[in-house]
C-alpha positions as a Markdown table, in Angstrom:
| # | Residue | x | y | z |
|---|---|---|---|---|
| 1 | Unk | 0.0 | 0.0 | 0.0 |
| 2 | Unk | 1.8 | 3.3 | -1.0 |
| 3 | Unk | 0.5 | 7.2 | 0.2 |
| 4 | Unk | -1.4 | 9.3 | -2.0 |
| 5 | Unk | 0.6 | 11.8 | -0.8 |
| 6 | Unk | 3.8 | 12.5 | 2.1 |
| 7 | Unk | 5.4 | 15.1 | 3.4 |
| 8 | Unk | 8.8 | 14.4 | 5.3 |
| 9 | Unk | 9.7 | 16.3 | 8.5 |
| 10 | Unk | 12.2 | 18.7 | 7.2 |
| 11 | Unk | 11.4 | 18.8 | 3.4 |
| 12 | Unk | 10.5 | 21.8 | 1.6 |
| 13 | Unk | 8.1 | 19.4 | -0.2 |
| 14 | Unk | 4.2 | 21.0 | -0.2 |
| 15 | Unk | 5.7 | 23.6 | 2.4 |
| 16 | Unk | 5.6 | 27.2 | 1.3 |
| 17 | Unk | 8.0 | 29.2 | 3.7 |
| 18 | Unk | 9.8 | 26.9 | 6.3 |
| 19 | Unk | 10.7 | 23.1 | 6.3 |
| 20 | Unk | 7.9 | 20.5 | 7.3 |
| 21 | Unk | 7.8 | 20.2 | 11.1 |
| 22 | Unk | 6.2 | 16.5 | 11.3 |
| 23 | Unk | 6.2 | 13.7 | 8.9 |
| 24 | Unk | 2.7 | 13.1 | 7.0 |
| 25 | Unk | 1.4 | 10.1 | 5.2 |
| 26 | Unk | -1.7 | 10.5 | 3.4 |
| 27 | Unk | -4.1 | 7.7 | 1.8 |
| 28 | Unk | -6.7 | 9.8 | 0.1 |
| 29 | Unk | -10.3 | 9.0 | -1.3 |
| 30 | Unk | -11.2 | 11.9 | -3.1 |
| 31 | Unk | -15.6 | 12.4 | -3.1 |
| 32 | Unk | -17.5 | 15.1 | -4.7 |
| 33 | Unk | -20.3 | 14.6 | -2.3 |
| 34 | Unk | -21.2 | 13.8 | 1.5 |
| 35 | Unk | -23.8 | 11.5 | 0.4 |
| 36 | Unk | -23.1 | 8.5 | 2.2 |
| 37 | Unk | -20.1 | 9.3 | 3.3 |
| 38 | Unk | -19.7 | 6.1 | 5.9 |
| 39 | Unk | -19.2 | 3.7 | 2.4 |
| 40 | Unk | -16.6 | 6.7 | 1.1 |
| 41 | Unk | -14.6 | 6.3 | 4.8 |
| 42 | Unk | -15.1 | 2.5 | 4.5 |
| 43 | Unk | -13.3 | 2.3 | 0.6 |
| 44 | Unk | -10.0 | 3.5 | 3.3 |
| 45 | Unk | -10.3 | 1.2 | 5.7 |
| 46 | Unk | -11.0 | -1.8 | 3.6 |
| 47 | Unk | -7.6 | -1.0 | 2.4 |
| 48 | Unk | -6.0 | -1.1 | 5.8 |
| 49 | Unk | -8.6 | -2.9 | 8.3 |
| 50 | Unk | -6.5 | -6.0 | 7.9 |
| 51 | Unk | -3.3 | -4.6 | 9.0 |
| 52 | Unk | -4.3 | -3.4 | 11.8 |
| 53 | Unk | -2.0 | -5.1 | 14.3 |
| 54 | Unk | 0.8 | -4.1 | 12.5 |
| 55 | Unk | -0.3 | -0.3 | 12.2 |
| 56 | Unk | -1.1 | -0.7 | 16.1 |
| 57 | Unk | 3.0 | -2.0 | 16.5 |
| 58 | Unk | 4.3 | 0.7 | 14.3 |
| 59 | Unk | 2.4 | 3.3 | 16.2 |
| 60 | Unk | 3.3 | 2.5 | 19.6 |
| 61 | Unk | 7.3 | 2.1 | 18.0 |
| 62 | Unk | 7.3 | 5.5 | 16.4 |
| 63 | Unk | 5.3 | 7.5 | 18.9 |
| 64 | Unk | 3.1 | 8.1 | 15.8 |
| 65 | Unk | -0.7 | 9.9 | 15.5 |
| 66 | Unk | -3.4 | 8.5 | 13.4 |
| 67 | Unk | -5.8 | 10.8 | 12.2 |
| 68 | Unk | -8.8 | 10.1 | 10.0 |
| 69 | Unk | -10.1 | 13.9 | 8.4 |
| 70 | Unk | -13.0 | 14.2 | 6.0 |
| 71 | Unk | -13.4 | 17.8 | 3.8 |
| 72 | Unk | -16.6 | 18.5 | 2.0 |
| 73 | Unk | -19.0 | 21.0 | 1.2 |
| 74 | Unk | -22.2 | 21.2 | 1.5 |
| 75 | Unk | -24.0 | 23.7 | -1.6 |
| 76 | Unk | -27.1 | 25.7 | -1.3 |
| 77 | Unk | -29.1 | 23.6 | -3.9 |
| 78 | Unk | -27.3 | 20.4 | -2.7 |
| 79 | Unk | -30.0 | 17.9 | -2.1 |
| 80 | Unk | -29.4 | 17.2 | 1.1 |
| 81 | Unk | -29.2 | 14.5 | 3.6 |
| 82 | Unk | -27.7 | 12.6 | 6.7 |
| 83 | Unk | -23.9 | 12.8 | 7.6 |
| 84 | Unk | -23.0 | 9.9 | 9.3 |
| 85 | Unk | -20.7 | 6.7 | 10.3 |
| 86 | Unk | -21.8 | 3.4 | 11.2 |
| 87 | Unk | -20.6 | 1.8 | 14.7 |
| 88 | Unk | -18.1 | -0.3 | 12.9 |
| 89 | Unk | -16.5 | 2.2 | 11.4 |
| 90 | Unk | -16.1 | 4.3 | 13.9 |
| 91 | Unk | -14.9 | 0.8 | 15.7 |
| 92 | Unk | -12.5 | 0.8 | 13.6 |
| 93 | Unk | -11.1 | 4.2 | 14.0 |
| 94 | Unk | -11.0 | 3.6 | 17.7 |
| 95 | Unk | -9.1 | 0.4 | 17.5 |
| 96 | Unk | -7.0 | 2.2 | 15.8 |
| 97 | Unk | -6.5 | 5.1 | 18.7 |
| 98 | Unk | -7.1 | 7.4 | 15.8 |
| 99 | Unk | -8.7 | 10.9 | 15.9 |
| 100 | Unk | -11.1 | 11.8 | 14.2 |
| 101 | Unk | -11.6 | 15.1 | 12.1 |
| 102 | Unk | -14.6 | 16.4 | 10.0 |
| 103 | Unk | -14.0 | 20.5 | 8.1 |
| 104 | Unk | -17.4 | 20.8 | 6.4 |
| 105 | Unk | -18.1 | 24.3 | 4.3 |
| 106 | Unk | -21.5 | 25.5 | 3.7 |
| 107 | Unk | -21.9 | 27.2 | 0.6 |
């Protein structure tokens, strides 16, 4: 499994002014809608739900933060409907001792 995108502590790599201050590691779903957004999270963790043990190991070795963060917006003349995850995903996120981050716009 390789990142969608990374950013290595020091690198001038997707930093404008001053090195990176943290390492990043990014697997990214890209969605042009919140609609059903706990299948969209799911499509991640199907990808890494079975290696959780060893992301658990790596974690607690490298003194490392998960962090799961979901961007949308949300249009005026957006049908709308429910945001939500279902218990075993956010299951999943807790086994993993991850955070969990939502940055929704209105427009």
């Amino acid at each position: 499994m390789s990142p969608t995108k990374y950013t290595i502590r020091g690198s001038m790599k997707n930093c404008k002014y001053s090195p990176a201050i943290e390492t990043t590691w990014c697997l990214q779903h890209c969605i042009n809608s919140l609609n059903d957004l706990d299948h969209q999270v799911r499509q991640i963790i199907d990808r890494i739900e079975n290696k959780l043990n060893i992301l658990l190991k790596f974690k607690e070795e490298n003194d490392i933060d998960f962090v799961f963060t979901i961007y949308g917006h949300v249009y005026k003349n957006e049908q709308r409907s429910d945001i939500y995850l279902k218990k075993n995903t956010l299951d999943f996120i807790s086994d993993l001792g991850s955070k969990l981050t939502m940055d929704i716009e209105f427009w």
